[in-house]
C-alpha positions as CSV (number, residue, x, y, z in Angstrom):
1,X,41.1,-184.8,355.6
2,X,38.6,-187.4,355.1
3,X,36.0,-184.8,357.3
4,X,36.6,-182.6,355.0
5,X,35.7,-184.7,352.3
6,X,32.3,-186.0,353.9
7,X,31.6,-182.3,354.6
8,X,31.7,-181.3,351.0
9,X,29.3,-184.8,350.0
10,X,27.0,-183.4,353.0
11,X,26.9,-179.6,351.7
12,X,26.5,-181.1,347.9
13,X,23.5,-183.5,349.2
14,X,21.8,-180.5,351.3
15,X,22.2,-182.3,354.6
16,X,22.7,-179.0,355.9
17,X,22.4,-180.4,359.5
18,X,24.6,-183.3,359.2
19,X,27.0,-181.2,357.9
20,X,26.8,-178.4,360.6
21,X,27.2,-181.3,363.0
22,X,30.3,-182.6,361.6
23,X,31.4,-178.7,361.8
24,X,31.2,-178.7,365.4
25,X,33.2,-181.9,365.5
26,X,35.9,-180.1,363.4
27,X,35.5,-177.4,365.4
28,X,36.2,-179.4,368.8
29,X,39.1,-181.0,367.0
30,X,41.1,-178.2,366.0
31,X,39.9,-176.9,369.6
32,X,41.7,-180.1,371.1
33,X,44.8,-179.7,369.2
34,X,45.2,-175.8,370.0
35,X,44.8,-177.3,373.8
36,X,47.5,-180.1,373.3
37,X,50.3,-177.7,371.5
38,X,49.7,-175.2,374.5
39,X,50.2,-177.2,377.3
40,X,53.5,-178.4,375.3
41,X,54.6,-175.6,375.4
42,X,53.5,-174.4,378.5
43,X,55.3,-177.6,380.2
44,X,58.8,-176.2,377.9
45,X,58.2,-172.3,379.3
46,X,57.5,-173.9,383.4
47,X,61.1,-176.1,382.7
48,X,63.2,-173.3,382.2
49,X,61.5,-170.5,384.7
50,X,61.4,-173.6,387.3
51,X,65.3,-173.7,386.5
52,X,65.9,-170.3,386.9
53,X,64.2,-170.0,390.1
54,X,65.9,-172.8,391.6
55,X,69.5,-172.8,390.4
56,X,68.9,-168.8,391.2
57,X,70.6,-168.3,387.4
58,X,70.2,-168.7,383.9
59,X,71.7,-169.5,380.3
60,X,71.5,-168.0,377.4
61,X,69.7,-171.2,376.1
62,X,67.2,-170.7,378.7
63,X,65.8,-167.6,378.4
64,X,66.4,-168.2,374.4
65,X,63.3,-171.3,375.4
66,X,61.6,-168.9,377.6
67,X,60.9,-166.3,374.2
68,X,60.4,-168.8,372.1
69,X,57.7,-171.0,374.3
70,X,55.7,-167.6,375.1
71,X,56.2,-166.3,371.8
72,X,54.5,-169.6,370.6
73,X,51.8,-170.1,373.0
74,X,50.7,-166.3,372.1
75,X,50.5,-167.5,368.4
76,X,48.7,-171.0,369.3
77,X,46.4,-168.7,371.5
78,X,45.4,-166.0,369.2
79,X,42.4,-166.1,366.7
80,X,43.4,-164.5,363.7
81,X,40.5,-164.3,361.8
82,X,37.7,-163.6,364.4
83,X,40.1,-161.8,366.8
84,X,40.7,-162.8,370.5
85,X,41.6,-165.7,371.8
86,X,40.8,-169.3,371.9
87,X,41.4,-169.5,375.9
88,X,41.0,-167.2,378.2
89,X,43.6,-166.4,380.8
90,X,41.7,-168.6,383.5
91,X,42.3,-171.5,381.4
92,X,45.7,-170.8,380.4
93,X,46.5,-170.7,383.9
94,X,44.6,-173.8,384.9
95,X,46.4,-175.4,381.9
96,X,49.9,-174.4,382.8
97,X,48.4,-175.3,386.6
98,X,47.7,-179.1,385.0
99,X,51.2,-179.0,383.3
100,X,53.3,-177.9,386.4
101,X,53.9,-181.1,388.0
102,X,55.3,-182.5,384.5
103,X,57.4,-179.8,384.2
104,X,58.8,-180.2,387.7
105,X,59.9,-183.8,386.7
106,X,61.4,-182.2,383.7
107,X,64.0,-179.3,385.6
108,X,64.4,-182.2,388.2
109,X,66.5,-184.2,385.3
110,X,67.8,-180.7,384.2
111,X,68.3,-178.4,387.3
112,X,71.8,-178.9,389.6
113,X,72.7,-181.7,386.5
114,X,70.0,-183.6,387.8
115,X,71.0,-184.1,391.3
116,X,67.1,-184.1,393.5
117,X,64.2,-185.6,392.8
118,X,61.2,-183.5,391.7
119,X,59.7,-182.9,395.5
120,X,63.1,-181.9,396.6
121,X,63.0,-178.8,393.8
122,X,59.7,-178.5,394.9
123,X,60.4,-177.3,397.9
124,X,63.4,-174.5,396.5
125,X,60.4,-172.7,394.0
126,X,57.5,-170.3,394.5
127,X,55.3,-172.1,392.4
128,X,52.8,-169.4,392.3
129,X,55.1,-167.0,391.4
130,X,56.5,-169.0,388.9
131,X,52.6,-169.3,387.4
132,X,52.1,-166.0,387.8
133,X,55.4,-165.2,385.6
134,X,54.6,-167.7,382.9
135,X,51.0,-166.3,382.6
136,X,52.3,-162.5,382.5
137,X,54.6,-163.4,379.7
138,X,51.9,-165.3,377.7
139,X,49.8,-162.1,377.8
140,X,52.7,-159.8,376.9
């Protein structure tokens, strides 16, 4: 709140550069959130396809997750003013790609009530199918 303040002073003052500057900075912020939110989200949508894939199955409450993550990251991901979107599907895949080992841990705790370790599921899951899945329903 406070940038927005200083932006307003800047604007009033005519320090037109300054306050373009500090722009950029809010822009790079919001930016940054957008980025944090999605791979949230992306780690909660991995979980539960990382479950289904291993335990071969799935709940209700699973695919209930599933929707809702996807239907979220679409949301985060879309521009609404300028159209498009904020990443493009490279970096959504590299961010689910940077989320994927998190996730893992997650279904560990989750999957066959907890039973292996995240290396042992590892080795029961496609991983790149399981990417490829979780990027195809983003972009639904």
């Amino acid at each position: 709140m406070e940038e927005l303040l200083e932006l307003r002073k800047l604007l009033q003052q005519g320090k037109v550069d300054e306050a373009l500057l500090l722009v950029d900075e809010l822009e790079d912020i919001s930016l940054s959130d957008k980025i944090n939110k999605i791979d949230s989200y992306g780690v909660i949508l991995l979980v539960h396809l990382i479950k289904q894939q291993a335990e071969k199955r799935s709940t209700r409450s699973w695919e209930i997750s599933i929707e809702n993550a996807s239907r979220e990251l679409k949301k985060l991901n879309k521009r609404r003013k300028a159209g498009g979107c904020y990443l493009s599907s490279a970096q959504l895949r590299e961010i689910l790609q940077e989320g994927y080992q998190m996730a893992l841990k997650r279904a560990s705790v989750e999957a066959f009530e907890g039973r292996f370790e995240a290396e042992e599921l590892e080795s029961m899951v496609d991983k790149q199918m399981i990417l490829a899945q979780a990027i195809a329903l983003v972009q639904q």
